[in-house]
N, C-alpha and C positions, 0 to 999 in steps of 0.2 A: 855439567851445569855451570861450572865457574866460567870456562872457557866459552860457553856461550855467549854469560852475562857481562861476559869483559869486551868481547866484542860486540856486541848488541850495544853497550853502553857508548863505544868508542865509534860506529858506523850511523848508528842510529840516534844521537841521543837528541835531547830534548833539555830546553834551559826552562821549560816551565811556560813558554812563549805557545805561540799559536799549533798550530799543524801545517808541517812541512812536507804533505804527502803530495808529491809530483807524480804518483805512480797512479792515480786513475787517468780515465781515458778521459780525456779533455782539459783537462787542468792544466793550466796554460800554467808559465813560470812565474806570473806575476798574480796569479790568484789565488792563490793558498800565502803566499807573503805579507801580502798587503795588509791586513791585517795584525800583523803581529803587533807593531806598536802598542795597538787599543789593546791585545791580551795580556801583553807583557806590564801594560798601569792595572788592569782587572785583578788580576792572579795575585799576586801582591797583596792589594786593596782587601780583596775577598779572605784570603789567607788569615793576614794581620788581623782583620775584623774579627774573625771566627777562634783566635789564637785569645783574642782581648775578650770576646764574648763565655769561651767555654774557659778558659783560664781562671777570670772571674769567678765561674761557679766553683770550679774544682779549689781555689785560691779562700772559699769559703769556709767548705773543707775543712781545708788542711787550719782556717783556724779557729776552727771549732773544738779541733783537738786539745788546745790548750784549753776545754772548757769540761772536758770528760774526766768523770766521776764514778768509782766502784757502783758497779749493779749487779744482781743475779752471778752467772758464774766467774765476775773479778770477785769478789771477795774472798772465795778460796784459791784462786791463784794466787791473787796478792800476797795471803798469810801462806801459802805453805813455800810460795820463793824465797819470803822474806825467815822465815822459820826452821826451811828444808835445805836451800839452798836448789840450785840447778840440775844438779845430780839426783837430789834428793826428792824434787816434785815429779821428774824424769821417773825415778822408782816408781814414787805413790801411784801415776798415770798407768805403769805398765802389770803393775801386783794388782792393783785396789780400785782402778776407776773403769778404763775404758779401751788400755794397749796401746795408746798411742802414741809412741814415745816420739817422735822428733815433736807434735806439738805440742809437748810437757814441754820437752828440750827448748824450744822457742819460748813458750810462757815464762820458763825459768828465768830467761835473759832481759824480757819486755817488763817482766814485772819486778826483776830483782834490785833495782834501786828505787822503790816506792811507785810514786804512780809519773815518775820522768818518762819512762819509756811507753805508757800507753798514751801521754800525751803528744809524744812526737812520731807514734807510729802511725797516723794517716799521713804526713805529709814526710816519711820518709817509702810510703808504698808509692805516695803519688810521682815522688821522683824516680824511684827505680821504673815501676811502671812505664812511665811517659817516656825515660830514655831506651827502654827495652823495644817499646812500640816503635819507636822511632827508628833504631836502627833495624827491627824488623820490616817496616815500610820501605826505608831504604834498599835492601833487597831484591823486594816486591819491585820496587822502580825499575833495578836493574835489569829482574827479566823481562820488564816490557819494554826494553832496548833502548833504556834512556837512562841518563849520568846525573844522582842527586845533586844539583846544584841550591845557592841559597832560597831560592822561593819554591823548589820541589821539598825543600826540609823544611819551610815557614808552613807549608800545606799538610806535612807529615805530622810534623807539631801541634796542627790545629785537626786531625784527625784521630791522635792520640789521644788528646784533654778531651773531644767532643764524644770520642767512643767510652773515655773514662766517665764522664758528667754522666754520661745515657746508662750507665751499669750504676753508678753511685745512688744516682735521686729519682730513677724513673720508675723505681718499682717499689715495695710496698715496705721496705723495710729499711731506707737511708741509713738511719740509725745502726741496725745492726753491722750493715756492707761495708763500711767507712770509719766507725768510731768505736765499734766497740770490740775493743781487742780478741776475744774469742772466736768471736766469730770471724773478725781478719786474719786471725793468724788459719783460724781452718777452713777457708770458704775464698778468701782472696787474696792472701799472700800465694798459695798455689800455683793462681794464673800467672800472678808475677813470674816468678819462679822458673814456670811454663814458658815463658815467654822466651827468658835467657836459655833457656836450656833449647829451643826451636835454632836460638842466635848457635850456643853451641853446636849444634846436629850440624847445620850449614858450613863450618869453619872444619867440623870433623872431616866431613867430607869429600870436601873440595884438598883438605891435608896431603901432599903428594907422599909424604914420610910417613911409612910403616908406621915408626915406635909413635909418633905425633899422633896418627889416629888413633892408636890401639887406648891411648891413653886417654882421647874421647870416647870411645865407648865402654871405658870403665867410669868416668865419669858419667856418663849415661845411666849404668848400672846404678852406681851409687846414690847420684839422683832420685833417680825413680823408687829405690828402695827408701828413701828419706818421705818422698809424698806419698808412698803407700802405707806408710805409719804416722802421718799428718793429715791426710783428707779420703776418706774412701769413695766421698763421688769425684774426687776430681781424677783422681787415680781409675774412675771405672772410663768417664769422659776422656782423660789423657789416653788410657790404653784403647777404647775403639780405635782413636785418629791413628796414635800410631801403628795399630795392625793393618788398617784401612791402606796408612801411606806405605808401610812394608810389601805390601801387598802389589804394589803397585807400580812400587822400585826395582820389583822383579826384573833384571834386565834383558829376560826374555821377552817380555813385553814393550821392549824398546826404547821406556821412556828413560830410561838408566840404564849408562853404557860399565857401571862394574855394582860392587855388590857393597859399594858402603853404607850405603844408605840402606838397606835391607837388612846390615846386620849393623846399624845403630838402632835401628828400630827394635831389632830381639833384642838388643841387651835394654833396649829402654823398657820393653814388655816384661820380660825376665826380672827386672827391678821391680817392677812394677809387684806383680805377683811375689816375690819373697818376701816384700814389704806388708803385704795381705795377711798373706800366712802367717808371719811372726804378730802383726796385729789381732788375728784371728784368734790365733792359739795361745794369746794372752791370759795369764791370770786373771785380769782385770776383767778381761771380755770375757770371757768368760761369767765373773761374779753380774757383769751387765745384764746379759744375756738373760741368767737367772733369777733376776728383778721382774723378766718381765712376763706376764700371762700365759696363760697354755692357751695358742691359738693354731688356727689351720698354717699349714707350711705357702709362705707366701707364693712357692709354684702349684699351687692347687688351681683351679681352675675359676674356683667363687673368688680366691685372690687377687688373680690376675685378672680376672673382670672388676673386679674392685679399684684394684690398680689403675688400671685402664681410665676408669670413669677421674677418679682425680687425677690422673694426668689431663685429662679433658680441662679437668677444672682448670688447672694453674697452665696450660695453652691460656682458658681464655680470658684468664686475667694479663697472662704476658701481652698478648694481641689485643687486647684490650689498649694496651697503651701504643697510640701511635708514633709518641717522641721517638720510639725505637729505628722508626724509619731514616732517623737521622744520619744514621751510620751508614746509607746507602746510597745519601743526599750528596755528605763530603767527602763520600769514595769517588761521584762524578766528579768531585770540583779536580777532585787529586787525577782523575786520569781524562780528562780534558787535557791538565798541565805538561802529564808524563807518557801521553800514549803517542805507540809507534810512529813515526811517523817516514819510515821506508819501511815495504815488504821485503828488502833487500838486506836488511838485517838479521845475525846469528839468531838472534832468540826468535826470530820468527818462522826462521828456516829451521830449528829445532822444533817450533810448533808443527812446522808443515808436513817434517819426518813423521810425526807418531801420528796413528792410526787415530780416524774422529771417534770412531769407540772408544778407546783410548784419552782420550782428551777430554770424553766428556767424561767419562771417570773419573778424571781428576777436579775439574769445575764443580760436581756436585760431591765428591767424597765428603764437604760439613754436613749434608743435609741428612746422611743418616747416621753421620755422630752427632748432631746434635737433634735428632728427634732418638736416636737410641740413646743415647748419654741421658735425657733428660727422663726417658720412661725409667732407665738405670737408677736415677737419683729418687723417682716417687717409689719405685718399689723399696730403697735401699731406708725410704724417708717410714712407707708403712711400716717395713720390718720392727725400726728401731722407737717408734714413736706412736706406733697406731692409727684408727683411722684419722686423724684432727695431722698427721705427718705431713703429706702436703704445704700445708701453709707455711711450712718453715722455710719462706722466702729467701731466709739469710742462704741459705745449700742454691738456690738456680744461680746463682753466681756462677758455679760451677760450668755449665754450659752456656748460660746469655752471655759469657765471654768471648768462646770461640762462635756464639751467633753473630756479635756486633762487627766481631771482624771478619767473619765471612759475610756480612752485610756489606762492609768498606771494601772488601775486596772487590763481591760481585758491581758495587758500584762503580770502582775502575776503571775496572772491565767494560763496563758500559759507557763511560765517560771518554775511554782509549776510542774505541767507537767511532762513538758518536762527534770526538773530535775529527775522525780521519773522512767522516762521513762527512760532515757540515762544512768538511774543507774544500770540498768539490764545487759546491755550488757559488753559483756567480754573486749572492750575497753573505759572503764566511764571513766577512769581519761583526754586520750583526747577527747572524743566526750565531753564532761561536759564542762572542760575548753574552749574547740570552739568554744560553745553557751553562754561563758561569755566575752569572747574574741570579738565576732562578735556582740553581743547588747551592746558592750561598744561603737564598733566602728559606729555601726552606730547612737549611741546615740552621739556619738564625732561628724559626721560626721554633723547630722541636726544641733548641735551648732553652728557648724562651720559654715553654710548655711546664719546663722543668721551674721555675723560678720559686710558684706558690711553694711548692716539696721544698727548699732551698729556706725558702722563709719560716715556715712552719718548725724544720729541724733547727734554725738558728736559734728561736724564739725557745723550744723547749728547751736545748742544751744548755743554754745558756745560763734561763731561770729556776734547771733542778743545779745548775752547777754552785750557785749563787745560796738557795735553800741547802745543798747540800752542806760547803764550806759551814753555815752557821753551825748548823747539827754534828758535822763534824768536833768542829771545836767546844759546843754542850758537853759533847759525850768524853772528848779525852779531857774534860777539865774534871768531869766525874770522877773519872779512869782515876787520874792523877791522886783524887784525894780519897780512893782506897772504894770507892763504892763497885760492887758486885754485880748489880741488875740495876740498868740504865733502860731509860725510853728510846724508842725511835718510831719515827715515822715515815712509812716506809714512802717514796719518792719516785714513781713510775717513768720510766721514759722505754721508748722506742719495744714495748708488747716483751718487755722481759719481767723476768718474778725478781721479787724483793720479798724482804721479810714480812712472815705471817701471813704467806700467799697458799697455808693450808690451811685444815682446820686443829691438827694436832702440833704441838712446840717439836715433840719428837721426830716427826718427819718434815720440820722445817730446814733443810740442810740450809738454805741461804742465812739463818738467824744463826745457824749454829757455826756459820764462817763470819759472820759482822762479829761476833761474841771473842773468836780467838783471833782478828783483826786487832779488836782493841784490846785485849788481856783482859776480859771481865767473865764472867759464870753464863749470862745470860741476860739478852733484852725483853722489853717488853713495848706492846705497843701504847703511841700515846695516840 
């Protein structure tokens, strides 16, 4: 694979400029050229717009995070990191709550210096992310025989933040996806995570030194044993892909000439799964488990037609929102810029080696992890949470991840195309331009979609942050002067529980975490 993308990069490449394909039947030497100037001021133009437009959103974000305030389940992280210590919340998570220990171990860290660290943990995912993405795309460039130069990474860039923006505000729970640390640390730090860890597999791989890979795929292992005691759907969706891609690394099947890539995959599976089972067979999980109902076994048949039907549902709220199309839009803009443009090229001739059976295996391998990933995540949502599971928006993170990006890819792909296509014809410099012109706009256009959600989350965050602060400093002046039982009123944002969101004190756990947040007996409400 290396060995292709190095030459592919260096025979074939691509500054991001028009289509250089001399290789159809009549394409004179001066018709596929002529043109470049006008693509080479587009691409840029288009780029930097879409960098400035989804940047914006994401750049919202990140400061909003200075504006996030304990809700629902921060108030017991907050007191038991500040109480327990790291080690110590890491215990309570894997005896008493839920087995999860690396995201107790995470909470520990995020919350162990008051609330510094859940204020700068959105815009410290948005940078890991966006450079993970980036040099992920990068990649991607390489095996379609072209050499990331500056405006094939201005376009990377601006597919990063735009695929970010469309996961953050396009769906039903901003709030939770982006600011509110619990649910970041277990639903979207993962993909992050994911992402490097995809950069790792690539570098393992291509490693010509024994002891250098062996040492990726104990990393690998390691890994995967970390997200399998941090997220259970991301670890069901991470393990389809990679049984999917081991599967398929086979290098009987030719599209992998050795066997590294087939056995990163097992040790990343095998992590996977030890992480489960030490999760599983938790104490915690255990006492979870025991909290809830005597019902049917969710492989029962009334289940899994149960299942089934809210899967239905949350399809069609996802397909409901078209902004998603967007990651499809400025996959064309990216592989307009970056696609082949000699047949004569390694990565091409590595395409033409593998069987089209073959090939298209691997083109659609997202489509049944992420319709199986996502049926994985509603069963895993009934199990734990009942019929009303579903809704819990903040969990499709898990999959609309690897969707946006297999959206930006297949857009590429179509883009690579459509460029080598549109190069032919005796009008390429405006047909080329039109189809950069037109996946800008409508890549502007789903951002733009995005903006009301954008406005809406600012305005709330803001104004419980602002109410919060006062109430805050009511209650520790209380604290201060010795009193027991303080008011509160509780402060809704983004479809989470706050105090007195039962009808018994007793089984109000969120009151009974504001109470040893502040050192008092017990609140009440005002």
């Amino acid at each position: 694979m290396s060995t292709a993308s190095s030459k592919g990069g260096g025979e074939g490449e691509a500054d991001g400029a028009g289509t250089d394909s001399g290789a159809g039947p009549g394409a004179g030497p001066g018709r596929s050229s002529g043109h470049r100037p006008l693509i080479r001021r587009l691409l840029p133009g288009a780029g930097a717009t879409l960098v400035a437009a989804a940047g914006a959103l994401i750049a919202v974000g990140c400061f909003l995070g200075l504006y996030v305030r304990p809700t629902s389940d921060d108030w017991c992280a907050a007191w038991k990191s500040r109480d327990l210590g790291v080690l110590g919340i890491t215990s309570d998570f894997y005896t008493t709550q839920n087995g999860r220990i690396t995201n107790a171990f995470l909470s520990g860290v995020i919350y162990g210096d008051g609330l510094i660290g859940v204020k700068v943990l959105p815009t410290v995912i948005v940078v890991t992310f966006t450079a993970g993405l980036v040099l992920l795309g990068c990649e991607f460039v390489r095996l379609l025989g072209a050499i990331p130069r500056a405006v094939t990474v201005m376009t990377l860039t601006a597919c990063s933040l735009a695929v970010q923006a469309l996961v953050y505000y396009a769906g039903t729970r901003s709030y939770q996806v982006l600011l509110w640390a619990p649910a970041t640390i277990s639903h979207t730090i993962p993909s992050v995570i994911g992402v490097w860890a995809l950069l790792l597999a690539v570098r393992t791989v291509r490693q010509p030194r024994a002891g250098v890979r062996a040492g990726g795929f104990a990393a690998a292992f390691l890994i995967a044993f970390a997200l399998g005691t941090l997220s259970e759907p991301f670890a069901l969706v991470s393990g389809l892909l990679a049984a999917g891609a081991g599967l398929l690394a086979l290098p009987r099947l030719k599209l992998a000439q050795t066997w590294h890539a087939f056995t990163w995959c097992v040790f990343w599976c095998a992590g996977l799964l030890c992480g489960l089972i030490v999760l599983y067979t938790s104490p915690g999980a255990r006492w979870r488990r025991a909290q809830q109902p005597d019902r049917e076994s969710v492989l029962s048949a009334s289940e899994l037609e149960a299942t089934f039907r809210d899967w239905l549902h949350m399809w069609d709220s996802v397909t409901g929102q078209w902004a998603y199309l967007g990651a499809a839009a400025i996959g064309v803009l990216l592989g307009l810029g970056t696609g082949i443009r000699t047949p004569a090229t390694a990565a091409w001739r590595r395409r033409r080696a593998v069987s089209r059976p073959m090939l298209l295996a691997v083109l659609l391998l997202p489509v049944p992890v992420v319709v199986l990933g996502s049926f994985a995540v509603v069963l895993g949502l009934r199990s734990g949470y009942g019929p009303s599971g579903w809704t819990y928006a903040r969990t499709w993170t898990n999959y609309l991840v690897p969707m946006e990006l297999a959206l930006c890819g297949y857009g590429a792909l179509l883009g690579e195309w459509a460029g080598r296509t549109l190069a032919r014809r005796r009008n390429a410099p405006v047909a080329v331009s039109a189809a950069v012109v037109a996946a800008g706009a409508l890549t502007l256009a789903a951002l733009a979609a995005l903006v009301p959600n954008v406005q809406q989350l600012t305005t709330a965050t803001v104004t419980r942050a602002v109410a919060w602060d006062a109430q805050n400093s009511r209650i520790r002046s209380g604290a201060a002067q010795g009193a027991t039982d303080l008011g509160y009123r509780p402060l809704y944002i983004g479809s989470l529980a706050e105090p007195f969101f039962t009808s018994a004190y007793e089984r109000d756990w969120v009151a009974g975490c504001v109470s040893k947040w502040y050192g008092i007996t017990q609140i009440h409400r005002l």
